[in-house]
C-alpha positions in Angstrom: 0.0 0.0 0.0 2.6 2.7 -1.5 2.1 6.2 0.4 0.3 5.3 3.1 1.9 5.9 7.1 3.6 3.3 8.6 0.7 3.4 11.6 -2.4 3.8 9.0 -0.9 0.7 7.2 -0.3 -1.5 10.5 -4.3 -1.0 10.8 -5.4 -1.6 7.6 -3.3 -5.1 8.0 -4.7 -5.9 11.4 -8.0 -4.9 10.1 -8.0 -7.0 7.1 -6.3 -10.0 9.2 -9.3 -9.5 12.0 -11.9 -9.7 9.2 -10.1 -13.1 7.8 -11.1 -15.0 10.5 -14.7 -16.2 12.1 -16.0 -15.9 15.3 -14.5 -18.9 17.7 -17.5 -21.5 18.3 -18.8 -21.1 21.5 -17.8 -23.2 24.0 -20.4 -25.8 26.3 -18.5 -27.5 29.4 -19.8 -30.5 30.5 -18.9 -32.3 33.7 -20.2 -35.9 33.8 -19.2 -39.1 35.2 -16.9 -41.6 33.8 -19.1 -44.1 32.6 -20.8 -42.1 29.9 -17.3 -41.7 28.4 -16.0 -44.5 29.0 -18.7 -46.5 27.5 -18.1 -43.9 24.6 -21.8 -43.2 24.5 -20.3 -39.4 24.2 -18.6 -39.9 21.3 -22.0 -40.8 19.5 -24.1 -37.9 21.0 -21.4 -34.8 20.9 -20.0 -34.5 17.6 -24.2 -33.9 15.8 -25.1 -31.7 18.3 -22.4 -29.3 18.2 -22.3 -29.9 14.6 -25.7 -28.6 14.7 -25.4 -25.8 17.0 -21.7 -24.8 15.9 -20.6 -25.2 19.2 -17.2 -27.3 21.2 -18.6 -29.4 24.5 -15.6 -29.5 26.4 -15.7 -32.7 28.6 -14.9 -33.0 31.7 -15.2 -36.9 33.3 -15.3 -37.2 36.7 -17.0 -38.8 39.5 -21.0 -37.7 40.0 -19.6 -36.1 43.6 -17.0 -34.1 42.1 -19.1 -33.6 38.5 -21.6 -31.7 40.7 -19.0 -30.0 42.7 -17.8 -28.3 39.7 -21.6 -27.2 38.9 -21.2 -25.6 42.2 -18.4 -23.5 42.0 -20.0 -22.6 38.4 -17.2 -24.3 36.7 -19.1 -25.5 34.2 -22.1 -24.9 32.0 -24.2 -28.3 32.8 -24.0 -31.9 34.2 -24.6 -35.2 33.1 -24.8 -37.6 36.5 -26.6 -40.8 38.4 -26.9 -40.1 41.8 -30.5 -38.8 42.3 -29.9 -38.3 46.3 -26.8 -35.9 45.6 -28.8 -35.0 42.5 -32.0 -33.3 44.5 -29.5 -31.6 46.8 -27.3 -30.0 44.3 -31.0 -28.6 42.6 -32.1 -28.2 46.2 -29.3 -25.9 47.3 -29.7 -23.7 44.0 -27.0 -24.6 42.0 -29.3 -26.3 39.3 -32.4 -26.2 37.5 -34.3 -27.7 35.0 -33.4 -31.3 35.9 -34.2 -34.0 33.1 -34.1 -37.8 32.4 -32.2 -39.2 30.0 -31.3 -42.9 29.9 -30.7 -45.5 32.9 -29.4 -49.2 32.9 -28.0 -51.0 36.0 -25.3 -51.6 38.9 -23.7 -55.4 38.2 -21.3 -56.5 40.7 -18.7 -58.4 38.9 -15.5 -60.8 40.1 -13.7 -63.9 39.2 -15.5 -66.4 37.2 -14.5 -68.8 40.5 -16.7 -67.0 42.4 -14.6 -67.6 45.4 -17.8 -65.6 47.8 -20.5 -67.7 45.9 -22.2 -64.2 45.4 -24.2 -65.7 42.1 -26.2 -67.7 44.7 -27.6 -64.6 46.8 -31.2 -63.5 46.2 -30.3 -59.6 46.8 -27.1 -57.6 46.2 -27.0 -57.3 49.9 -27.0 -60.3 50.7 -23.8 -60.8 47.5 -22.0 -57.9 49.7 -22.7 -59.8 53.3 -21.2 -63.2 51.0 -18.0 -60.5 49.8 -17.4 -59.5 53.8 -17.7 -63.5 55.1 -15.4 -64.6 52.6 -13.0 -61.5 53.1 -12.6 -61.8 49.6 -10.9 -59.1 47.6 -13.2 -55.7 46.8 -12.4 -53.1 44.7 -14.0 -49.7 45.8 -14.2 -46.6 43.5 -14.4 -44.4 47.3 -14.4 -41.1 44.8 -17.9 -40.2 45.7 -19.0 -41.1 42.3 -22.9 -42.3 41.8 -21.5 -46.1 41.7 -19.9 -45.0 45.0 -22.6 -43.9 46.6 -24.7 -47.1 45.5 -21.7 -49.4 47.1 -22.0 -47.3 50.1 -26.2 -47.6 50.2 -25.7 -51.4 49.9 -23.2 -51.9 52.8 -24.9 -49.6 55.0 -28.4 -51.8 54.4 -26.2 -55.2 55.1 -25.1 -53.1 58.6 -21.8 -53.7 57.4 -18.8 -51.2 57.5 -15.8 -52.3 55.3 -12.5 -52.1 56.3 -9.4 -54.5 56.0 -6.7 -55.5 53.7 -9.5 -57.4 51.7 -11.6 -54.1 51.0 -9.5 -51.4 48.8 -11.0 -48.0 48.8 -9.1 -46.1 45.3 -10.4 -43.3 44.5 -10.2 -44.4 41.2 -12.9 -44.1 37.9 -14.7 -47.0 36.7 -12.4 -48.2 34.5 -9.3 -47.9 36.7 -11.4 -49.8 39.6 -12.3 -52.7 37.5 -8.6 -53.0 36.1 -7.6 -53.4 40.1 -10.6 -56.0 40.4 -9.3 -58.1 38.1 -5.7 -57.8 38.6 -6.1 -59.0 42.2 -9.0 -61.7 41.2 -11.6 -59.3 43.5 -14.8 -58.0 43.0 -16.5 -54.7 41.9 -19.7 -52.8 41.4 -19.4 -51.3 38.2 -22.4 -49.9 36.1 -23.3 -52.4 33.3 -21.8 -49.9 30.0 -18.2 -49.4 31.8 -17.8 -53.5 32.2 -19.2 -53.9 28.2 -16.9 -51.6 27.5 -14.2 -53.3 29.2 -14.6 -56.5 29.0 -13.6 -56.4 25.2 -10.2 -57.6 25.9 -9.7 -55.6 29.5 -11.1 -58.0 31.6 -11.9 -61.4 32.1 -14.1 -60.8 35.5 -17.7 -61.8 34.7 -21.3 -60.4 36.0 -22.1 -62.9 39.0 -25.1 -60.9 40.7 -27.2 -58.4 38.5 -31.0 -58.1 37.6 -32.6 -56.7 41.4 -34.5 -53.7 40.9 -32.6 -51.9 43.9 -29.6 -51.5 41.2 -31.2 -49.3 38.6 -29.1 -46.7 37.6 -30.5 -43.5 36.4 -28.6 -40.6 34.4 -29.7 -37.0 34.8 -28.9 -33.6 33.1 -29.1 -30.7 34.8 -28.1 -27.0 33.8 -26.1 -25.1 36.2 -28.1 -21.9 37.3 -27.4 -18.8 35.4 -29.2 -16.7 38.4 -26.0 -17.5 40.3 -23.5 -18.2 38.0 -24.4 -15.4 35.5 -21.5 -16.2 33.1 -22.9 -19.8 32.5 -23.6 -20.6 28.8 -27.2 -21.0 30.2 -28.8 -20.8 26.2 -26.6 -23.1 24.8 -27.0 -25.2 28.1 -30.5 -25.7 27.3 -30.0 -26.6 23.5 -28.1 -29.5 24.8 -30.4 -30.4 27.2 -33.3 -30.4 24.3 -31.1 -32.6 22.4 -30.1 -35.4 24.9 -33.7 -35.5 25.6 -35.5 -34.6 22.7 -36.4 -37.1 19.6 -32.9 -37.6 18.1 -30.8 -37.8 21.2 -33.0 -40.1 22.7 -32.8 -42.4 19.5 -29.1 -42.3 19.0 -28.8 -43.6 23.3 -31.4 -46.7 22.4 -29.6 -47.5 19.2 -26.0 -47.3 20.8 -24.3 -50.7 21.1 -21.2 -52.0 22.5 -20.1 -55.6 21.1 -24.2 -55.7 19.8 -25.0 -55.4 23.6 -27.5 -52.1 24.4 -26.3 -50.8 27.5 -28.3 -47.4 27.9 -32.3 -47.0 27.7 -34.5 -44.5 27.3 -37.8 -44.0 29.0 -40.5 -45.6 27.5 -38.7 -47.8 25.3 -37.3 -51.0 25.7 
């Protein structure tokens, strides 16, 4: 640009470099337990949605304990969790609103195929944990104050049992990490039903010995982090995602998702 000032053409360069580019996406975080992506049930739902709403999720997997922890400090946008007890608190203490179902399956409590405790005989996951503690066999515990955490806990605390010893391992670990340690020391482990399909495709050889009793279902909320106290939360886009977890095609691609030809998520009212 011959004749022009040095500083008048520095602007018209930074101008025309500035006009080059598009807006950045907006970003949507997400905290959300570990065993929606380890299961990679994420990996299926994410990348149309922000397709469609030219947005980035940014992910962050945790336990449901510290998922919602971040929700309180308004560290995030929204969460994706399954523990309905810490659940109703976190909504109940202000932090969240608009709390919606999305899918459920089950706890399982896996272990050796030996069954050394004979849990696969028990008529209630209870009495599977009072079989674990008799036989002192090995236990791996999540103890990260995850939603399978907090199920463990719920079941020893109905057997009147409190676990301690060398045989019961508290790791504060994810799902994925626990049922690594469960089957490296031949133990046992309650793990949601997706994380085990996931890794029992060459991660594991422990096998489901006690599933099926209606005191393991395992439902998975989302709920948006409140913009009325967190007013830099991307509340809008928050509520897009929602719609589309919930709504028609979210809901189809979570029934239609498969993990070796096994479904391991379901939607309300359908099978």
């Amino acid at each position: 640009m011959p004749g022009l000032p040095m500083r008048i053409h520095t602007l018209v360069l930074l101008l025309a470099c500035t006009a080059s580019f598009a807006p950045a996406a907006p970003r949507l975080k997400l905290s959300t337990t570990t065993s929606t992506q380890a299961a990679g049930i994420l990996d299926v739902l994410l990348p149309p949605f922000e397709k469609k709403c030219s947005c980035q999720v940014d992910v962050i997997a945790v336990g449901t304990g510290k998922a919602l922890k971040l929700g309180e400090s308004g560290d995030v946008d929204v969460v994706l969790v399954h523990a309905r007890a810490l659940e109703d608190r976190f909504v109940a203490a202000g932090f969240g609103i608009n709390r919606r179902d999305v899918m459920y399956n089950d706890f399982v409590i896996i272990g050796p195929a030996n069954d050394p405790a004979h849990i696969s005989g028990a008529k209630t996951a209870v009495e599977a944990f009072k079989r674990i503690a008799a036989a002192q066999a090995p236990f791996i515990s999540r103890g990260d104050e995850s939603g399978t955490h907090e199920k463990e806990m719920e079941l020893w605390r109905e057997a009147g049992l409190n676990p301690q010893g060398r045989w019961y391992r508290s790791v504060g670990q994810g799902m994925g990490e626990t049922i690594i340690m469960a089957t490296e020391v031949r133990g046992y482990a309650l793990t949601d039903r997706a994380t085990y399909a996931a890794f029992k495709q060459g991660k594991t050889d422990l096998k489901i010995l006690f599933q099926g009793e209606a005191q393991l279902f395992n439902p998975y909320s989302v709920i948006a982090v409140n913009p009325k106290k967190f007013p830099w939360v991307q509340f809008d886009l928050t509520m897009m995602f929602i719609d589309f977890i919930t709504g028609p095609e979210g809901q189809r691609m979570i029934a239609d998702y498969r993990i070796g030809n096994e479904p391991v998520f379901f939607v309300y009212g359908r099978k």
